[in-house]
Phi, psi and omega in degrees: 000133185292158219277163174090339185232152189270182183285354168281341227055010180272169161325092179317347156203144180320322189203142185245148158260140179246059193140156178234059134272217218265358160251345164299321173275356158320290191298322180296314182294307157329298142308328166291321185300341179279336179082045161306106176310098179250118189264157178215127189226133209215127183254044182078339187287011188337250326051279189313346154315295174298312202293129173270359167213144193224135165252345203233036120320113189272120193089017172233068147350288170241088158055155168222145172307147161275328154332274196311335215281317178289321172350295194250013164260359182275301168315321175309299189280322159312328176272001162284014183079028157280119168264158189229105175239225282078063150244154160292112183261097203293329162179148225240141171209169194223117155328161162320105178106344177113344184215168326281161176329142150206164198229103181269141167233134202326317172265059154067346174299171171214140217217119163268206178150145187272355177202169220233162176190117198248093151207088250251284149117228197219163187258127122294155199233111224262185185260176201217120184257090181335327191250020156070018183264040193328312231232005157263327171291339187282300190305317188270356161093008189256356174209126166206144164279353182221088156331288197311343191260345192196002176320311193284304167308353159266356162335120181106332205256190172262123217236168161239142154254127195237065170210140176272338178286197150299330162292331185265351155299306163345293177298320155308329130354244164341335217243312187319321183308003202238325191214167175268019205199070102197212194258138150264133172242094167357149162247301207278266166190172231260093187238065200261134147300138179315337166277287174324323202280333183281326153002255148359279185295331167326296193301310197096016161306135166257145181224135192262119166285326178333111135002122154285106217260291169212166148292140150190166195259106212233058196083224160270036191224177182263141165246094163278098188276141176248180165263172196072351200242142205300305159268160175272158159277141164230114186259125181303334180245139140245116152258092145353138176213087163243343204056183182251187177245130147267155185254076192244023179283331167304327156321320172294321163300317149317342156093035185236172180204143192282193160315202187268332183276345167084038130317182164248133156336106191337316170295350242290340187280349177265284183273128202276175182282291186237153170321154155079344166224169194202158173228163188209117176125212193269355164279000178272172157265149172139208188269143181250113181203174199273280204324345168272341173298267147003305165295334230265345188276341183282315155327309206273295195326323192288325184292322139359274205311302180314319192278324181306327178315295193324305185278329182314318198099018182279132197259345107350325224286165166323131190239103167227000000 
């Protein structure tokens, strides 16, 4: 019997999850409550696993950790029949018709399923710290990466911004609403058109023409070192404006392909990719936020459910 299929031959399982953050394990908590035969398979990397504090979560106040946020969206789907394994999926294809489904996986197994939910999610692409504690400066609140997740709670402070483009003017933009105090600092050099740069100054953002020489982590603040300059600035905040990677290499056994950034479609949670797959979370284009992640993940499940009706032969299905 082929690896992956029950003693009938059918698919061994109704819906493969592709990611455990808060929107795979969002769709896996859905799909199990459909009472959906559900796998959920993950190689450890959420994003949301690094952050350590969330303030803008909804029903959490005074914030939750992305750690604990999986923690207890993992146990949540877990107590529905949802299984949670932690492999690697080297690549995903699809049968005559689009189904079923199979997941070749890094320890040789091959796993089937009639329908696919891709929330693969995203690489950040992190700043690289001389003094090599990246992820003790993350703990301490002096390097962070999500203005919108925590922007408010920097109020006031002295921020740095570490990007050249137009996203990291963007981001100072946005960070000006919370404090009077900051900077955009080049990682390259400085590549603003004469309207963002007047932009910028208009606001009273300061932009450092200097070379960025290193980074470090300094008690609780960034140490930037430039070039020419004798001492380092020092900023209580630094946000990285690097962008991410999405993780949308799984697409290509599907005969599929992301955006020109190799997104998964905005809708993606709506509209399936292919019959039978949806994608949900920070792998789509749009805003990367957990609550957006969740819905998109409560969606793609419901949508999920419904098209398994469809092929079931229900002349009926649910209309959410």
């Amino acid at each position: 019997m082929p690896a992956g299929r029950d003693p009938s031959g059918e698919p061994a399982y109704d819906a493969l999850v592709i990611g455990a953050g808060p929107a795979g394990l969002t769709a896996a908590l859905y799909l199990a409550r459909y009472r959906r035969r559900t796998l959920v398979l993950h190689d450890g990397r959420s994003r949301a696993l690094g952050a350590p504090m969330a303030w803008n979560v909804p029903g959490f106040p005074d914030g939750i950790s992305g750690a604990d946020l999986v923690a207890r969206l993992t146990d949540q789907a877990g107590r529905y029949g949802a299984e949670i394994e932690l492999a690697r999926v080297d690549c995903l294809s699809a049968g005559a018709g689009g189904a079923p489904f199979a997941a070749q996986l890094e320890d040789g197994r091959r796993l089937s399923s009639r329908g696919l939910i891709l929330a693969t999610g995203v690489i950040t692409n992190e700043a690289v710290l001389a003094s090599g504690d990246h992820d003790a400066a993350v703990r301490s609140g002096a390097l962070r990466y999500c203005p919108i997740c925590d922007g408010f709670e920097h109020r006031g402070r002295k921020i740095a911004v570490l990007g050249s483009d137009l996203h990291g003017a963007a981001e100072a933009m946005f960070l000006r609403q919370y404090t009077d105090d900051v900077t955009l600092i080049p990682k390259w050099q400085v590549e603003l058109t004469p309207a963002q740069r007047a932009e910028l100054l208009a606001s009273d953002v300061r932009i450092e023409e200097r070379q960025l020489l290193r980074l470090a982590h300094r008690g609780r603040r960034i140490a930037v070192q430039l070039e020419g300059a004798d001492e380092p600035l020092f900023f209580d905040t630094l946000y990285p404006a690097l962008g991410s990677e999405p993780r949308s290499e799984l697409l290509a056994g599907l005969g599929l392909q992301g955006d020109a950034n190799r997104c998964l479609p905005a809708d993606a949670f709506a509209e399936p990719l292919m019959p039978g797959v949806y994608g949900a979370g920070d792998v789509l284009a749009g805003l990367d936020q957990i609550s957006t992640a969740t819905g998109h993940g409560a969606a793609a499940a419901t949508r999920l459910h419904n098209w398994l009706r469809r092929v079931e032969g229900h002349v009926m299905v649910d209309q959410h």
